[in-house]
matplotlib code that plots the C-alpha trace (Angstrom):
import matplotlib.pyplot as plt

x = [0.0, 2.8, 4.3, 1.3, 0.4, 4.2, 3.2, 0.2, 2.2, 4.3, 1.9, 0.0, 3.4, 3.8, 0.2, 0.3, 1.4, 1.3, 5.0, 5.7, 2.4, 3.8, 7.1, 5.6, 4.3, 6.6, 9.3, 7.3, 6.6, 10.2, 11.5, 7.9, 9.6, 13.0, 12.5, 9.7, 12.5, 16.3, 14.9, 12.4, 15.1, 14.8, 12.0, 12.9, 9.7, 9.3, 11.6, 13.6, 12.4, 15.8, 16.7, 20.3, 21.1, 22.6, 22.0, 25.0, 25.3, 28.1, 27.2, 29.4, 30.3, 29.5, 30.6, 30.9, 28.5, 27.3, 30.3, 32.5, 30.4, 30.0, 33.6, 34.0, 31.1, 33.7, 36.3, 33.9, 32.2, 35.9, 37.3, 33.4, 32.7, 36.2, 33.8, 30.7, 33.2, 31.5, 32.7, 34.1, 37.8, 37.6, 37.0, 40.3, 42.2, 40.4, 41.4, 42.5, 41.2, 43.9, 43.9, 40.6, 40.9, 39.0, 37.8, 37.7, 34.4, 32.6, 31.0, 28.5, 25.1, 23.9, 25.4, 23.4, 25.0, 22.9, 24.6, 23.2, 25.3, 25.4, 24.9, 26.7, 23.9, 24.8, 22.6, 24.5, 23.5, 26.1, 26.1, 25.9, 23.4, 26.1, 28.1, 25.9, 27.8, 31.3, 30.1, 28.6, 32.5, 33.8, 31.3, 32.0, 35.7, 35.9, 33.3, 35.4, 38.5, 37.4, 37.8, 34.8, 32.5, 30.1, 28.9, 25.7, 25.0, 21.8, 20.9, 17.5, 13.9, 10.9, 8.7, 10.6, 12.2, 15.6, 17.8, 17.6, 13.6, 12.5, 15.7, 16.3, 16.2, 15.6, 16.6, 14.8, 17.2, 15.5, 15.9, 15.1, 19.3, 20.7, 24.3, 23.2, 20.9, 23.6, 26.1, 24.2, 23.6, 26.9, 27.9, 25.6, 26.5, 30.0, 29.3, 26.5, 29.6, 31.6, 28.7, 27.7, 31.0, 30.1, 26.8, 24.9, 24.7, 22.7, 21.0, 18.0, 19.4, 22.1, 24.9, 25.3, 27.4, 26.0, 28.8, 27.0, 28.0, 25.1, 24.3, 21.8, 20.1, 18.2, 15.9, 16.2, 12.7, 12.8, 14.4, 12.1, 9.3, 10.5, 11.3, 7.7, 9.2, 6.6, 8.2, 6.8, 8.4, 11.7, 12.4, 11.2, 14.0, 16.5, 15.6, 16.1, 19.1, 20.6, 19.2, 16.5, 12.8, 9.7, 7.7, 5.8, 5.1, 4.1, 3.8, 5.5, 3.3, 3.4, 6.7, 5.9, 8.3, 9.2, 10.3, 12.8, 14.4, 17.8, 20.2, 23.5, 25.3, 23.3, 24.3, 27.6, 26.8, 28.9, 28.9, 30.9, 28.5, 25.5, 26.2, 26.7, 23.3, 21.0, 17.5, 14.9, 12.0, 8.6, 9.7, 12.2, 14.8, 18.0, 19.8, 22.8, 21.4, 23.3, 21.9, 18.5, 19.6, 22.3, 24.2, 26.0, 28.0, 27.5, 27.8, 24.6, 22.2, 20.6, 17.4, 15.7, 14.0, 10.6, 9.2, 5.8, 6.7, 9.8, 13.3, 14.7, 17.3, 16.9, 19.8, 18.9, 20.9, 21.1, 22.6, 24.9, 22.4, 23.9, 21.9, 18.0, 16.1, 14.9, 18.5, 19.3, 16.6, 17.2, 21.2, 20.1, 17.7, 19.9, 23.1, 23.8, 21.3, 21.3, 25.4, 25.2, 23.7, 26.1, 29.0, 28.0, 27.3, 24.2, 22.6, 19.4, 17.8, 18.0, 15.4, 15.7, 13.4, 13.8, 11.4, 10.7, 10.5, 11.3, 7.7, 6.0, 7.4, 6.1, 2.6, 2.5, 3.7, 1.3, -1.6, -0.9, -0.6, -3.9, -5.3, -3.4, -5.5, -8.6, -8.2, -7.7, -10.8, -12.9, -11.4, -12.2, -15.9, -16.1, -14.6, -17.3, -20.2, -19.3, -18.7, -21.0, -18.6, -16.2, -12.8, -12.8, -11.4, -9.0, -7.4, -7.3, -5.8, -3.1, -0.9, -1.2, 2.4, 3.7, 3.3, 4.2, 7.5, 8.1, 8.0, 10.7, 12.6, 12.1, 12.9, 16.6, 17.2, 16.3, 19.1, 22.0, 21.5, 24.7, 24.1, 20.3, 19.6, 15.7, 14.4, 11.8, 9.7, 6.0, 5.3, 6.6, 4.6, 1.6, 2.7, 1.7, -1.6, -2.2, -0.4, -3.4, -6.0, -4.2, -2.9, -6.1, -7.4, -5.8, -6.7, -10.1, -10.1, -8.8, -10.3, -14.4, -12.9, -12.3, -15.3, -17.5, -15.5, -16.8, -20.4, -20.0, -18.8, -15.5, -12.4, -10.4, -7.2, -8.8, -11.4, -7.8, -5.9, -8.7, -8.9, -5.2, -5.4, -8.2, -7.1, -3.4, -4.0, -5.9, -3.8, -0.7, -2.4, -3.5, -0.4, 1.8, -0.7, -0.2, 3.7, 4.3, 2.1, 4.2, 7.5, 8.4, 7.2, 10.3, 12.9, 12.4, 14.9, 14.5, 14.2, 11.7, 11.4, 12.7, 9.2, 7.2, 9.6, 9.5, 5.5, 6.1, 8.4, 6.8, 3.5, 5.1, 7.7, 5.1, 2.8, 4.8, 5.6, 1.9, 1.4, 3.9, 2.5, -1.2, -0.3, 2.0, 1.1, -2.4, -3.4, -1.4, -3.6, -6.5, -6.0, -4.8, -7.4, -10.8, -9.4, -9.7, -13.7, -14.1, -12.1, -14.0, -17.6, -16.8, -15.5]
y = [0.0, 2.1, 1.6, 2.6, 5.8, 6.7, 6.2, 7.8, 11.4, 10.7, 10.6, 14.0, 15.9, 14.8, 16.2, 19.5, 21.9, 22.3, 22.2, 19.1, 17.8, 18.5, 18.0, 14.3, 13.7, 15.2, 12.7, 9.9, 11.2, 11.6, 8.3, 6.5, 8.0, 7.1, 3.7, 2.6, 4.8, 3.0, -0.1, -2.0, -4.6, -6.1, -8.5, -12.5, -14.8, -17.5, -18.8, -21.4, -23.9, -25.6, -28.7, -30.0, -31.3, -30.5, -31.0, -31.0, -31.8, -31.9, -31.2, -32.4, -30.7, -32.5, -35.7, -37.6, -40.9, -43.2, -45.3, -42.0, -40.8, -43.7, -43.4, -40.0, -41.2, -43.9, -41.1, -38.9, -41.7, -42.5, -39.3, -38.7, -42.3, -41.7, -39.4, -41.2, -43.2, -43.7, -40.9, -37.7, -39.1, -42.4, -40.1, -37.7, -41.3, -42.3, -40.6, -37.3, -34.9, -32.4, -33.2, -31.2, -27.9, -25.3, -27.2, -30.6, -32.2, -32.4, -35.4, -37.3, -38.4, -39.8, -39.8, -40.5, -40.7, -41.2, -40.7, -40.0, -39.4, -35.2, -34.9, -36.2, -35.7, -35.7, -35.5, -35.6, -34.4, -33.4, -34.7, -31.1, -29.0, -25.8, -27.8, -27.5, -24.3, -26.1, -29.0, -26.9, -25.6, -28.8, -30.7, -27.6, -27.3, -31.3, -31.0, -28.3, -30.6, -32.1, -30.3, -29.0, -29.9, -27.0, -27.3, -26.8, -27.0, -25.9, -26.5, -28.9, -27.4, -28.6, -25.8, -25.5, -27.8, -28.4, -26.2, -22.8, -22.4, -19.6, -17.5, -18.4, -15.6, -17.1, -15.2, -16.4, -16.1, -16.3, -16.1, -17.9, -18.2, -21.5, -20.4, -17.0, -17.8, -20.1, -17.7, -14.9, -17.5, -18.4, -14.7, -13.8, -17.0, -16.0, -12.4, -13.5, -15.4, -12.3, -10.0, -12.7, -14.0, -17.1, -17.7, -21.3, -20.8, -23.4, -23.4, -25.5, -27.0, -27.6, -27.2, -24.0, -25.6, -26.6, -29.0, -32.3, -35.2, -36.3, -39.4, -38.2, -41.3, -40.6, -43.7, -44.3, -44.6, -46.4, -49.8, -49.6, -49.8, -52.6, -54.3, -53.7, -51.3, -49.0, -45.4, -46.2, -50.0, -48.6, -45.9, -48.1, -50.4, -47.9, -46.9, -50.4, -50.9, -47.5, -45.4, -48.2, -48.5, -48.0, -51.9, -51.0, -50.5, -52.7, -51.6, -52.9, -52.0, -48.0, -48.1, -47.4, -49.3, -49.0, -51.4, -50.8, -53.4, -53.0, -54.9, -57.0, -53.6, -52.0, -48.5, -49.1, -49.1, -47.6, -45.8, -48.3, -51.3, -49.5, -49.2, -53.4, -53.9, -56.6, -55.0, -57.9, -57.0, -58.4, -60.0, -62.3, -60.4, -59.2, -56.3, -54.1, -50.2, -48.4, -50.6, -49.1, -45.8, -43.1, -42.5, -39.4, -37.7, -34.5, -31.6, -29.7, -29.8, -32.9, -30.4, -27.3, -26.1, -23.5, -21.3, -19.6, -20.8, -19.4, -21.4, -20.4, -20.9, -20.3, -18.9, -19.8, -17.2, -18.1, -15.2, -15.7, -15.9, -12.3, -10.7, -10.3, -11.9, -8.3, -7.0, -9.7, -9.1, -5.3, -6.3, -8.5, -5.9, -2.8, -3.9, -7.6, -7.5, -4.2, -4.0, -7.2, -5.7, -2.4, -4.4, -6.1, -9.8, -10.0, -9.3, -7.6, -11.0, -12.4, -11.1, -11.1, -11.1, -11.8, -14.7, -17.2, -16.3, -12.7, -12.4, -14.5, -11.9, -8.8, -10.5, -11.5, -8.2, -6.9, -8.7, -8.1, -4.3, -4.8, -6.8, -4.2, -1.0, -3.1, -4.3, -0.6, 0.4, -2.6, -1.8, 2.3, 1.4, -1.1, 1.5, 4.4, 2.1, 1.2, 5.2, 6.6, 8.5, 9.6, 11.4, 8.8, 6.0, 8.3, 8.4, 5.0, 4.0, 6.5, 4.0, 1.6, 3.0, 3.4, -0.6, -1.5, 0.6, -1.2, -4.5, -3.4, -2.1, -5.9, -7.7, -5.7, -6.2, -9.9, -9.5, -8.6, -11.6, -13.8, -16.8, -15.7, -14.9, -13.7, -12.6, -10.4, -12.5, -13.3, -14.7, -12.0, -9.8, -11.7, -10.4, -6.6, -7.3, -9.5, -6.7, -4.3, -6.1, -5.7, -2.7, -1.0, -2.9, -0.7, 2.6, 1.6, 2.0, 5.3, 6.9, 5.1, 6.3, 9.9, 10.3, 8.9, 11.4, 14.2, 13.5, 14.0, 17.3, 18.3, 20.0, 18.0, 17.7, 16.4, 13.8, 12.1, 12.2, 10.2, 7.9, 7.3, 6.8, 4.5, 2.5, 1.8, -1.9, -3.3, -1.8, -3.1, -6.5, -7.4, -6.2, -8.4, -11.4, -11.3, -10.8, -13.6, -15.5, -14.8, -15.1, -19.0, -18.3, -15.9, -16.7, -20.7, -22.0, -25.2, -26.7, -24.5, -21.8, -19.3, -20.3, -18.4, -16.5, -13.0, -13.2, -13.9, -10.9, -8.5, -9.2, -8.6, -5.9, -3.8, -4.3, -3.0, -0.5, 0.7, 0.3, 3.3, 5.1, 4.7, 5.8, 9.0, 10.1, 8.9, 11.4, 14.2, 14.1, 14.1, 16.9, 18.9, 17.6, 17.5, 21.0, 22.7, 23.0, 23.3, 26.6, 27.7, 26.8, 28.8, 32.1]
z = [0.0, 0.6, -2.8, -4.3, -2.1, -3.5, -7.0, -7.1, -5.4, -8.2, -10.5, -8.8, -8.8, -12.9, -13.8, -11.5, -13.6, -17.3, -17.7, -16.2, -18.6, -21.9, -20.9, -20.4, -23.3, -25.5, -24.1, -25.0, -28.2, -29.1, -27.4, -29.4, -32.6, -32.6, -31.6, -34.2, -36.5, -35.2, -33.5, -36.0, -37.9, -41.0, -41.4, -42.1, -43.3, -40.7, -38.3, -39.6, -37.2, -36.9, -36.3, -35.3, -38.6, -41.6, -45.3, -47.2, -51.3, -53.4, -56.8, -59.6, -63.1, -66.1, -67.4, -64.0, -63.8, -60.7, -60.4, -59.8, -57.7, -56.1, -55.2, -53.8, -51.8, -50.2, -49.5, -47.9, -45.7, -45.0, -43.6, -41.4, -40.5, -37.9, -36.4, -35.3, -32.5, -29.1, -26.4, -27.2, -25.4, -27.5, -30.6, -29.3, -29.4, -33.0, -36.4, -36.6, -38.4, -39.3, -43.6, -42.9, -45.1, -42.8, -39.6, -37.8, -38.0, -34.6, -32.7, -35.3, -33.5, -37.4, -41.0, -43.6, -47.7, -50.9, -54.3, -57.7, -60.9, -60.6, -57.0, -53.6, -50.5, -47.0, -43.8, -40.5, -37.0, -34.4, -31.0, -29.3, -31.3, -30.7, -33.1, -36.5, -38.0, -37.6, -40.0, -42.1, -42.5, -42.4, -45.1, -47.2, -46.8, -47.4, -50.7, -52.1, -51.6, -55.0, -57.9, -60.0, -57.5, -55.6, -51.7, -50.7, -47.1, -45.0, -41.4, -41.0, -41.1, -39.3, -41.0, -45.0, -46.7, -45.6, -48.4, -46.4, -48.0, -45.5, -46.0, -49.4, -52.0, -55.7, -58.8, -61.7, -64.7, -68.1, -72.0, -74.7, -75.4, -73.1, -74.0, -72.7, -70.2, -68.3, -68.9, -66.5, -64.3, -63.9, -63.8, -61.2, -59.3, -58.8, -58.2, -55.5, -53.4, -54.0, -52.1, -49.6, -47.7, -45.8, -48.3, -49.5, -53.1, -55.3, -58.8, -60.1, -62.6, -60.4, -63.1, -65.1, -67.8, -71.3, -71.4, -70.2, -72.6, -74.1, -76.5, -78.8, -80.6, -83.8, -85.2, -88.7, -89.3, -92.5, -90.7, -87.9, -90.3, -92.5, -88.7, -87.6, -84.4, -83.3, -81.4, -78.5, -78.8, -79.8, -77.2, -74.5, -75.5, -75.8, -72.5, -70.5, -72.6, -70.9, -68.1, -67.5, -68.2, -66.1, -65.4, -63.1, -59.2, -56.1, -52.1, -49.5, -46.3, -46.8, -49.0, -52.8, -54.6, -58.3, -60.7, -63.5, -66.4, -66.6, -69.0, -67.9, -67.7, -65.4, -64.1, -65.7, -69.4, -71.7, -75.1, -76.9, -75.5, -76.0, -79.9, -79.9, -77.9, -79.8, -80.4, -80.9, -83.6, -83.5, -87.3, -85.2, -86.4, -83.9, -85.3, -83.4, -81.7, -84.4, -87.3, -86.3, -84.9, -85.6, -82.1, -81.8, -79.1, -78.3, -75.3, -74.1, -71.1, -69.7, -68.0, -69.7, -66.8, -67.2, -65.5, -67.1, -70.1, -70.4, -70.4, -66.6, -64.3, -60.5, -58.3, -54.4, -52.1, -48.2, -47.0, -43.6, -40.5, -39.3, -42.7, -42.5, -45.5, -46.2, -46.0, -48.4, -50.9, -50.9, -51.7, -54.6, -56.0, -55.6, -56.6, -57.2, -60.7, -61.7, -61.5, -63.1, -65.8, -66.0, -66.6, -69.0, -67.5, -68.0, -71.9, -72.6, -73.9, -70.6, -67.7, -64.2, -61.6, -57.5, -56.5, -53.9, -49.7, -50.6, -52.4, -50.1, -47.0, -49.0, -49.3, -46.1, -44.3, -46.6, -45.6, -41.9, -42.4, -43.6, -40.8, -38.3, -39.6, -39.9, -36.4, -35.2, -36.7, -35.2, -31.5, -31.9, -33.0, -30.2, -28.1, -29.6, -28.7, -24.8, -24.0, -26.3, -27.2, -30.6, -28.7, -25.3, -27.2, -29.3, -25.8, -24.9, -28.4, -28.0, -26.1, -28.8, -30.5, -27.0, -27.0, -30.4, -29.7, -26.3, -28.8, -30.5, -27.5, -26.1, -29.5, -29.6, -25.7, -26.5, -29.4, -27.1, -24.8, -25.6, -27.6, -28.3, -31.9, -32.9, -35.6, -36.8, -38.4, -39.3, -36.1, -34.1, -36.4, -35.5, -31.6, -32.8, -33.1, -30.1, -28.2, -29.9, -28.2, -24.4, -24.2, -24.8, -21.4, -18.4, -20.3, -20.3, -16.7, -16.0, -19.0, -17.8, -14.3, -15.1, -16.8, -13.9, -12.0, -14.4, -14.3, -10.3, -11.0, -9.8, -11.3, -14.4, -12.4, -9.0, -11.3, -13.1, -9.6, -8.6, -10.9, -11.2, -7.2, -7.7, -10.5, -9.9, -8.3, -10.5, -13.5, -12.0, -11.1, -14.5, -15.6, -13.4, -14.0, -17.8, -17.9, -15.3, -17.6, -20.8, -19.0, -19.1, -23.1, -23.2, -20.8, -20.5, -23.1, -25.2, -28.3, -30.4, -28.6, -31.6, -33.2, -29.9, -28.1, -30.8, -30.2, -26.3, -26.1, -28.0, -26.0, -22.9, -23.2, -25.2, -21.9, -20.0, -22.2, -22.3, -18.6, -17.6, -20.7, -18.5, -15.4, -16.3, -20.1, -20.4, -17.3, -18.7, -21.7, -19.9, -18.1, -20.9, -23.3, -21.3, -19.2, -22.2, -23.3, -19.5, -18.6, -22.3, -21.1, -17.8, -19.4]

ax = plt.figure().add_subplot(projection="3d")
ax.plot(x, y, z, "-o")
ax.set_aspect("equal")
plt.show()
């Protein structure tokens, strides 16, 4: 009770005079401003929802095949497998680590491999989650090792899919021109590392080079007629006698299983054998591939990848964690295409346009701008209804910046807490409008108080004084109730917690924020604002 007798002379002394009045509210005004101004960061699209793994490819340049890649697959598992050994003072004892280029690889909890002829894929998880950023290094710096080959690495996802999906920005590169089109892309691909040190860089198609060695195999039609060969009869023949053909499918329990018809050679077919292969007609007849078929070799693209119709390559840039997805996309637009195209690298055939979670942010912040004024609106006319009233609820809502600028201040003291990283993302958006609908609450009662106050008659500043004085527990109970409810949402760590933790934070610090703007701005205005027609009426 004491505490609160001292507030509320506090409060008196603020509102006694007019200097000390606008000298209150001007301070909030200004501090309001230039924290809404220097505070709000850069937004990111959703939180990344990590997981302690990583996703790691190495993605080969043309003219490798399985059985290579098979290999390097061997020499990777070789130099990581050392790593999955039992404790971490068996694993200081097992293999070391120092051929490593740029870092040792940590403590393995799992390693998965899987191969394909263009692409290496590895998922591992560390054995202390702190660990996932030094074998990111490590896969990279031991991908790299080979050369040709690119790295791709992104931490795991439990909301995107796991290639860096909610940070990604994706330029679409197209023109009708491949030997143009994959020259920009390969331009821009290298100038992107340039801008973003410490970057994930990948491509769909995954290889900007028109160099693939291709076999191209043109039926001579008139044999295939006098053989009786339909299209459809040849080219499914063709196909098991190299890459393999579709049979069919069957499930085992849940698994989907396909089934393919392969010849003797298998995976490990070869030009020169391929040329040899017997091709059975209906007519009985058995006749070698390039009696029926011209084979020739040649270099191009195995994928011609579009996009609206439009041949396209798509760059995927995950900037480092310490740039903002809206940082990133303003880099990209501003300077990475358009000095691209000063200098030459990129040719007017060829457009550009910035794509993927960097579109789906601006629609998003969009829509909740939207729902934010539309939400204001609803709460005034609900407001305008209970008092009867059109300027009472212009009062109450004038703590609503106060709060959303005590978010922010919140959000960037949560920032400088060592080892805690939040962004500003959609869900911590989604924190500014549930802050709308509880700040609004402990104005409510001083403004309904003050007024009942007025209707008894009595002077402005003695009717506020009251209300303050009579108000001040239950404002600060309701207060204390909600923000010892949100705490274990902020301050309890975990796994997860970077999905809820920007919404918990904003809730509360902006509160809190609102709360000291009700008890020492809110009665300021009301005794300058509802003074005023009063000292008028009496002269």
């Amino acid at each position: 009770a004491g505490m609160l007798a001292a507030c509320t002379q506090r409060i008196d002394w603020l509102i006694a005079t007019p200097g000390r009045r606008w000298s209150c509210i001007g301070t909030a005004s200004l501090v309001v401003s230039l924290t809404l101004f220097f505070l709000t960061p850069p937004a990111e699209y959703l939180p990344e929802g990590e997981e302690p793994k990583v996703f790691a490819n190495m993605i080969a340049p043309p003219g490798y095949n399985l059985a290579e890649m098979a290999a390097i697959a061997d020499q990777v598992n070789a130099r990581l497998a050392p790593r999955m050994v039992g404790t971490a003072e068996q694993a200081e004892t097992g293999p070391s680590n120092k051929d490593f280029a740029a870092a040792a690889v940590p403590l393995l909890q799992t390693l998965n491999l899987s191969v394909s002829p263009q692409r290496l894929r590895v998922m591992a998880e560390p054995r202390d989650a702190a660990d996932v950023d030094q074998l990111m290094t490590a896969l990279n710096a031991l991908f790299r090792e080979y050369p040709g080959m690119r790295s791709f690495a992104s931490r795991g996802s439990i909301i995107s899919s796991n290639d860096g999906g909610t940070r990604s920005v994706n330029v679409d590169v197209s023109g009708p021109d491949l030997a143009e089109l994959y020259a920009a892309a390969d331009a821009l691909y290298l100038r992107a590392g340039q801008m973003f040190e410490g970057a994930q860089i990948g491509s769909d198609p995954s290889s900007l080079s028109l160099d693939q060695p291709l076999l191209q195999i043109s039926p001579r039609w008139e044999r295939l007629a006098e053989l009786g060969l339909t299209t459809g009869e040849f080219g499914y023949a063709v196909s098991a006698l190299s890459d393999g053909a579709f049979v069919g499918e069957f499930f085992e329990g849940d698994d989907k299983i396909d089934i393919k018809l392969y010849s003797g050679a298998g995976s490990r077919q070869t030009v020169e054998q391929l040329r040899q292969l017997p091709v059975f007609a209906p007519s009985g007849a058995v006749l070698p591939l390039d009696a029926v078929a011209e084979l020739r070799e040649t270099v191009d693209t195995d994928v011609i990848r579009r996009v609206d119709g439009r041949r396209t390559v798509t760059l995927n840039i995950v900037a480092p964690r310490e740039i903002a997805l809206e940082s990133a996309v303003a880099l990209v637009a501003t300077e990475l295409l358009p000095g691209a195209r000063r200098d030459g690298l990129v040719p007017a055939s060829v457009s550009l346009a910035v794509s993927g979670a960097a579109d789906q942010l601006d629609a998003t912040r969009a829509a909740l701008s939207g729902n934010f004024l539309i939400a204001v609106l609803l709460c005034y006319l609900l407001l305008v209804a209970i008092f009867v009233h059109w300027g009472y609820p212009l009062l109450i809502l004038a703590t609503v910046p106060v709060g959303l600028a005590g978010g922010m201040i919140g959000l960037a003291a949560m920032n400088l807490v060592p080892g805690v990283r939040q962004p500003f993302d959609v869900i911590t958006m989604l924190g500014f409008l549930i802050l709308l609908g509880t700040v609004v609450n402990n104005p409510i009662l001083i403004v309904d108080r003050t007024r009942q106050n007025l209707l008894r008659g009595g002077a402005v500043l003695d009717a506020v004084s009251e209300a303050v004085a009579s108000r001040i527990r239950p404002v600060l109970m309701t207060t204390l109730t909600t923000v010892f409810g949100l705490a274990p949402l902020v301050f309890l760590p975990g796994a997860g917690t970077e999905l809820y933790r920007g919404l918990g934070v904003v809730v509360l610090a902006g509160l809190v924020s609102a709360t000291l703007v009700t008890l020492t701005v809110l009665p300021c205005l009301l005794v300058i604002l509802l003074g005023r027609p009063r000292r008028v009426a009496a002269t």
